[in-house]
C-alpha positions as CSV (number, residue, x, y, z in Angstrom):
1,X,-24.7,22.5,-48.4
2,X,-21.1,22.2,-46.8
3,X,-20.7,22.4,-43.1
4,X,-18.0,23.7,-40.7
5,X,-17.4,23.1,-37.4
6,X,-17.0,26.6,-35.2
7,X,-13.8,27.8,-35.1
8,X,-13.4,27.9,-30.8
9,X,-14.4,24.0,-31.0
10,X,-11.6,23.8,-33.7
11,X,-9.6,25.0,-31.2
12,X,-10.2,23.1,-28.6
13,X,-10.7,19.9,-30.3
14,X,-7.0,20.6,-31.2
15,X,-5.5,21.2,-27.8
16,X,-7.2,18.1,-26.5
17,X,-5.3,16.1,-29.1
18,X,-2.6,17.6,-28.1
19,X,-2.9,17.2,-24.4
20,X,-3.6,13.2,-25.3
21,X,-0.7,12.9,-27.3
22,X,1.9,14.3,-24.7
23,X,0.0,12.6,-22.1
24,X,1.0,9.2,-23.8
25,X,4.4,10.4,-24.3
26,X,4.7,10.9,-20.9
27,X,3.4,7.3,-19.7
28,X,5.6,5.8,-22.2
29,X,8.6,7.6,-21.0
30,X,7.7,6.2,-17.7
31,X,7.2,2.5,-18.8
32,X,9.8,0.1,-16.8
33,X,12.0,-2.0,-18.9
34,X,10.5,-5.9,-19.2
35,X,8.0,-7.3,-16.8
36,X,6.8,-5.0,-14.2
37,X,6.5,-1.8,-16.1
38,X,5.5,0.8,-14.4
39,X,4.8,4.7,-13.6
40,X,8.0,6.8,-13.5
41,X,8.9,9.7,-11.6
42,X,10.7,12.4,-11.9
43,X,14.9,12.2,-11.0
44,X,14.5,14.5,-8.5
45,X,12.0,12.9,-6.7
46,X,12.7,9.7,-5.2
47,X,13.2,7.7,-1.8
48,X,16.6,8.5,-0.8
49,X,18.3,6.6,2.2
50,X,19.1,9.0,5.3
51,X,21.4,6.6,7.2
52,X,19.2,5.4,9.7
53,X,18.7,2.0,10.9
54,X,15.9,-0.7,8.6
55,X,14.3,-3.9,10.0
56,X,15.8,-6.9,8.8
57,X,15.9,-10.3,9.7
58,X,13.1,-11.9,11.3
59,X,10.0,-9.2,11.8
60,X,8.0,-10.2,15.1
61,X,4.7,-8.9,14.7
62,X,2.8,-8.1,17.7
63,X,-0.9,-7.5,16.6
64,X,-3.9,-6.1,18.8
65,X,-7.3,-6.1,17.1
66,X,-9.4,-3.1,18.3
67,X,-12.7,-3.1,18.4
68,X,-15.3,-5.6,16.6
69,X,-12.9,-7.0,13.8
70,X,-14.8,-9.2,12.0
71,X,-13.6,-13.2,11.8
72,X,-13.2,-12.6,7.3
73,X,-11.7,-9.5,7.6
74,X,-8.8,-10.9,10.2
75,X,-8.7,-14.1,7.8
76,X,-7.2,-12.5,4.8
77,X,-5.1,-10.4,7.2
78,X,-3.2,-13.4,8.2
79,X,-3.5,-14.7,4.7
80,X,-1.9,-11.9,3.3
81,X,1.0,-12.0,6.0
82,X,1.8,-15.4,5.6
83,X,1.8,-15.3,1.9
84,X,4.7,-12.8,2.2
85,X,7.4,-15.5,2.8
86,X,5.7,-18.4,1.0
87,X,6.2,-17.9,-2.7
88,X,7.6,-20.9,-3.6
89,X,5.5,-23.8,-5.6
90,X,1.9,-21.2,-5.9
91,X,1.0,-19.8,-8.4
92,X,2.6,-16.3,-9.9
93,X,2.9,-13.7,-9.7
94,X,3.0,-13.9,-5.8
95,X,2.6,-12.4,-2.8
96,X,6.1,-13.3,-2.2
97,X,7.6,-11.5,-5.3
98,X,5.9,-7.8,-4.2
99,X,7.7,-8.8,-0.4
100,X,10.9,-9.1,-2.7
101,X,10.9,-5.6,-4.0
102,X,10.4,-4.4,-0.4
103,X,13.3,-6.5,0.8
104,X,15.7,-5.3,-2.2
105,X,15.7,-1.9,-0.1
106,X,18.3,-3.5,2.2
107,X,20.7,-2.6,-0.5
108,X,20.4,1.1,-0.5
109,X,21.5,0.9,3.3
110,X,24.2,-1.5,2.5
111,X,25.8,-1.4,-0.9
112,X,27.4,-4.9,-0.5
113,X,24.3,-6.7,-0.5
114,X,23.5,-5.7,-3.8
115,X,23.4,-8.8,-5.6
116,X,22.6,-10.9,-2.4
117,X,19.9,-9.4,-0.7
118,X,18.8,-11.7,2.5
119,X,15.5,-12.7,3.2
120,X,12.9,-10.8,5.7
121,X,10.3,-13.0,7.5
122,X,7.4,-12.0,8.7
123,X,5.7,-13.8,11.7
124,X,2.6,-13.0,14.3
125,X,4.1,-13.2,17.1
126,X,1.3,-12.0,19.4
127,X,-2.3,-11.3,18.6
128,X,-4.9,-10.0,20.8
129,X,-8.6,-8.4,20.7
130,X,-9.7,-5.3,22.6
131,X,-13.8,-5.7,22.0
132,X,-14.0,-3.0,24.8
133,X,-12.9,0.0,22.6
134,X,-10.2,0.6,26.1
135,X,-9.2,4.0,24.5
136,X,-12.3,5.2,23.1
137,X,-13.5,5.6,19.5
138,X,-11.7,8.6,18.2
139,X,-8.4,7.4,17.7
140,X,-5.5,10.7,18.1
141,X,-2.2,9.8,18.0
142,X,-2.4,10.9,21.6
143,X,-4.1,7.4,22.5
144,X,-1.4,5.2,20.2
145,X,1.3,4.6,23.0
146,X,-1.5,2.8,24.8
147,X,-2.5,0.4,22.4
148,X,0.8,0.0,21.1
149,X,1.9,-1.0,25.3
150,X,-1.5,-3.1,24.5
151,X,-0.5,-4.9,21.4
152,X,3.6,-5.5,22.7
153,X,3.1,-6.8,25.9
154,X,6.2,-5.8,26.8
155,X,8.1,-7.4,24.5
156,X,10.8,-5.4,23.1
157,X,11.9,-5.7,19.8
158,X,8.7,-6.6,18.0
159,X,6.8,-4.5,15.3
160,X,3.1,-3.5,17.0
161,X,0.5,-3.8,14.4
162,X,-2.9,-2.2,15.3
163,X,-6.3,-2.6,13.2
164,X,-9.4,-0.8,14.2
165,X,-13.0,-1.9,13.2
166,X,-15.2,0.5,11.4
167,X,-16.8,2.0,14.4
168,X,-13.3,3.8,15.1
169,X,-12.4,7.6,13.6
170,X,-9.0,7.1,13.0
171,X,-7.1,10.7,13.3
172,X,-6.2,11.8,9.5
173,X,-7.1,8.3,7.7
174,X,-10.0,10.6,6.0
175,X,-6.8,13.0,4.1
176,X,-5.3,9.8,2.6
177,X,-3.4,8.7,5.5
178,X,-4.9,5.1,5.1
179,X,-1.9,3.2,6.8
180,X,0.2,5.5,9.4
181,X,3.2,3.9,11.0
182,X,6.1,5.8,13.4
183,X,7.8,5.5,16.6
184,X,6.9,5.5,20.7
185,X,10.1,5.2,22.1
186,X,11.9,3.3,20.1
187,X,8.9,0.9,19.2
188,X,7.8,1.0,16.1
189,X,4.4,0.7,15.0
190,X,1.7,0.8,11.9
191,X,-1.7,1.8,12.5
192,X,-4.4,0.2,10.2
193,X,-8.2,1.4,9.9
194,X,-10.9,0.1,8.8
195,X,-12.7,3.2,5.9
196,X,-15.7,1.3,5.3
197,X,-18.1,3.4,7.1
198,X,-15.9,6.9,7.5
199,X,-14.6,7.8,4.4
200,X,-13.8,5.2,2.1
201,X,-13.3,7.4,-1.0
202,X,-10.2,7.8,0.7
203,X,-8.7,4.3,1.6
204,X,-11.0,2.0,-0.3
205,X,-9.8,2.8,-3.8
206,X,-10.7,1.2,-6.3
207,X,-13.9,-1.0,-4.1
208,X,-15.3,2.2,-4.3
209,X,-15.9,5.4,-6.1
210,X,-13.6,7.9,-5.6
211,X,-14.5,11.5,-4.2
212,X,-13.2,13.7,-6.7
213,X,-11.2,13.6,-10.3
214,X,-11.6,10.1,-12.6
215,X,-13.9,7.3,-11.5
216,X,-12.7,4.7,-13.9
217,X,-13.8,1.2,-12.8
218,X,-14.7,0.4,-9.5
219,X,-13.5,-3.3,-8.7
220,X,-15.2,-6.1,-6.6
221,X,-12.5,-7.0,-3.6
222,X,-10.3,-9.9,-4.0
223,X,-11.9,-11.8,-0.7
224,X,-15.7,-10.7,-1.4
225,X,-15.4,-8.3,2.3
226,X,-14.4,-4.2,1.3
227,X,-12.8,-3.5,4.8
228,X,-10.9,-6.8,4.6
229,X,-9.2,-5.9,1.1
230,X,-8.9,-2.2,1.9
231,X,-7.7,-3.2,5.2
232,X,-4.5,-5.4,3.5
233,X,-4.2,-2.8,1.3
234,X,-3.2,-0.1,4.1
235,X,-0.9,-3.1,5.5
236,X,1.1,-3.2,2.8
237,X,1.6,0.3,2.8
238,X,2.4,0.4,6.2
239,X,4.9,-2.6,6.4
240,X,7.0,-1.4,3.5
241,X,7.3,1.8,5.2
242,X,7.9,0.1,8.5
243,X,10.9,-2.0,7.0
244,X,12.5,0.9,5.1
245,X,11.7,3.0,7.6
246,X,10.9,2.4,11.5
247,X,12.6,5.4,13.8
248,X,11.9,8.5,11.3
249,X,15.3,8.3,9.6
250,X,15.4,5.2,7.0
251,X,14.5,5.4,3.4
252,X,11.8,8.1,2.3
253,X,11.1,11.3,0.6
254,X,8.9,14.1,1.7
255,X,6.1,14.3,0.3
256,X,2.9,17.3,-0.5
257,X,1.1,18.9,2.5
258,X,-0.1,16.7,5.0
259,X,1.4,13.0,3.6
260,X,4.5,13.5,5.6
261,X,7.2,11.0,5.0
262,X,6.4,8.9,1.9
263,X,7.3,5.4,1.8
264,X,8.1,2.7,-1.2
265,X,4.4,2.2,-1.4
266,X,2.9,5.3,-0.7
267,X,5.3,6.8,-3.9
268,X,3.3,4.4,-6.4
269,X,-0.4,5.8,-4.6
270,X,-3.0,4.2,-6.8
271,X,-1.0,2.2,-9.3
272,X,-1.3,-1.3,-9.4
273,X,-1.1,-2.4,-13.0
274,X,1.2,-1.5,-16.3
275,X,-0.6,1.7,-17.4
276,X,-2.0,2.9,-14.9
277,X,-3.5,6.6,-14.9
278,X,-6.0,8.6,-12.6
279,X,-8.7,7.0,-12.2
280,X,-7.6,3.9,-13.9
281,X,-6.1,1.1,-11.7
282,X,-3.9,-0.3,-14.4
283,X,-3.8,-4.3,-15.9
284,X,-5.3,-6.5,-13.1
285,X,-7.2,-9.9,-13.1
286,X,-10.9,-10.6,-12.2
287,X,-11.9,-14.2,-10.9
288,X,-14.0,-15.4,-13.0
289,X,-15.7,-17.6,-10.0
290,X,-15.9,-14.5,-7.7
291,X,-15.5,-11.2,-9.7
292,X,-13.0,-9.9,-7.7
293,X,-9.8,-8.1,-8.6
294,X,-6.2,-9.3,-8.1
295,X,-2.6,-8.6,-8.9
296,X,-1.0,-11.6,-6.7
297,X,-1.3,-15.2,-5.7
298,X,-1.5,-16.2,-1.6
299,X,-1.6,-19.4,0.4
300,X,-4.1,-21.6,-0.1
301,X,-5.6,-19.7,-2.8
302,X,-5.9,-16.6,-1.6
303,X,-5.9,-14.0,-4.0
304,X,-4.9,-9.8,-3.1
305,X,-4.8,-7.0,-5.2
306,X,-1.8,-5.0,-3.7
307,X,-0.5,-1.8,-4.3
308,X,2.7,-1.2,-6.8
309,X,5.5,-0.6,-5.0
310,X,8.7,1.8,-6.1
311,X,11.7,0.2,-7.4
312,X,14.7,1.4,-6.0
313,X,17.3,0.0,-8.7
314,X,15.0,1.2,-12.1
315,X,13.4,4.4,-10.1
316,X,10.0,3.5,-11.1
317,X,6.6,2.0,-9.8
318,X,7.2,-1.7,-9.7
319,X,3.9,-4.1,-10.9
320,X,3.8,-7.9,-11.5
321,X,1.1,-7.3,-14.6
């Protein structure tokens, strides 16, 4: 005897096709042109430069460790920030080629260096430990200006750079604030925690499960250590919106409730692979030795799956796969 399916599932069997097939219209409208494709974004909603000042130059970074940082997870920190500026002679893509992107951003402040942008360089210029948790264990933005006096010394014109162990509640990393940067003065700074034990569902994606819509795959971490690769992760975030935009009026666009100011990084959230979707991280390598996932090549073999970041000249999400 014959069989038919029930007309409501007919129905919606239809309207998921259809929702597929625009879905993938969409993505491909998005796709970048040649290597590097990425997610696109709507004209209307891109980082636009406000006339204020961008770090250039060399960056002095004045780092204060707070808490018990572990000795791996401050090893690929300082992998990862000297592999910005050493790019030449490793292998590709590098670590050096995402620090490009950031650095073509000099030429939306100045138009003449369009076709010559000039290298950033990125050195520690002070590092120091505070095992003794000085300003407590919920960290408020109230307690920042004394860590960030802490980290500087002093010293003006530096870039403070402050990482918290996992014992520390860092105010609003739990709402998807995983790298916050801004101004005390006119010091700049970039706040890093560690989401291992707190809420990693927030700033540990894709080492771990997400809290709500797709799961897709989770991924083993680059360096074998969660809060070191979710750590570098935030960093990146942070630094590119540091560069583009240290006083509050650089390059940004406002973004949804409470994300504030959103940065080159921070516009590509969760993309860091040619099609990428919720849930899905997009095209990334595994180690075959290790298991973990990468996008980009360090120093001495260091290996770092970094977030995509927004290309200012094609207006879209920028990846090296």
């Amino acid at each position: 005897m014959a069989s038919s399916l029930p007309k409501r599932l007919v129905i919606l069997v239809a309207i998921t096709l259809l929702l597929l097939l625009s879905s993938e219209m969409a993505m491909a409208k998005g796709k970048g042109k040649g290597k590097g494709k990425g997610k696109g974004k709507n004209s209307n909603d891109v980082l636009t430069y406000h006339g204020g000042p961008l770090l250039t130059g060399t960056i002095n970074l004045s780092v204060l460790y707070y808490g018990q940082v572990g000795h791996v997870q401050k090893k690929q920190i300082r992998a990862f920030i000297k592999s910005l500026n050493s790019d030449k002679g490793g292998q590709q893509p590098s670590v050096g080629s995402w620090w490009r992107m950031v650095e073509s951003y000099q030429s939306m402040a100045n138009k003449g260096l369009k076709n010559n942008i000039p290298r950033i360089t990125v050195r520690v210029a002070r590092a120091i430990t505070d095992t003794s948790y000085s300003a407590g264990k919920i960290m408020t933005m109230d307690f920042v200006k004394l860590l960030v006096d802490k980290a500087t010394g002093g010293k003006p014109n530096t870039l403070a750079v402050i990482f918290t162990d996992r014992q520390v509640t860092v105010q609003d990393m739990c709402t998807g604030r995983c790298a916050q940067h801004g101004v005390v003065g006119n010091q700049p700074f970039v706040l890093v925690g560690n989401p291992e034990t707190e809420c990693p569902d927030a700033c540990a994606w894709p080492f771990v499960k997400a809290s709500s819509g797709p799961t897709g795959v989770i991924l083993q971490p680059p360096s074998g250590n969660l809060g070191a690769d979710a750590m570098v992760l935030s960093l990146a975030a942070g630094l590119a919106d540091a560069v583009t935009n240290p006083l509050g009026d650089g390059i940004y666009m406002m973004g949804a409730r409470h994300e504030g100011q959103v940065g080159p990084v921070t516009a590509c959230r969760d993309i860091f692979g040619s099609g990428a979707f919720p849930g899905y991280t997009g095209k990334v390598r595994v180690d075959p030795k290790t298991g973990g996932a990468f996008n980009f090549h360090g120093v001495k073999g260091n290996k770092f799956l970094l977030p995509a970041v927004w290309n200012p000249a094609t207006r879209q999400c920028w990846t090296p796969l």
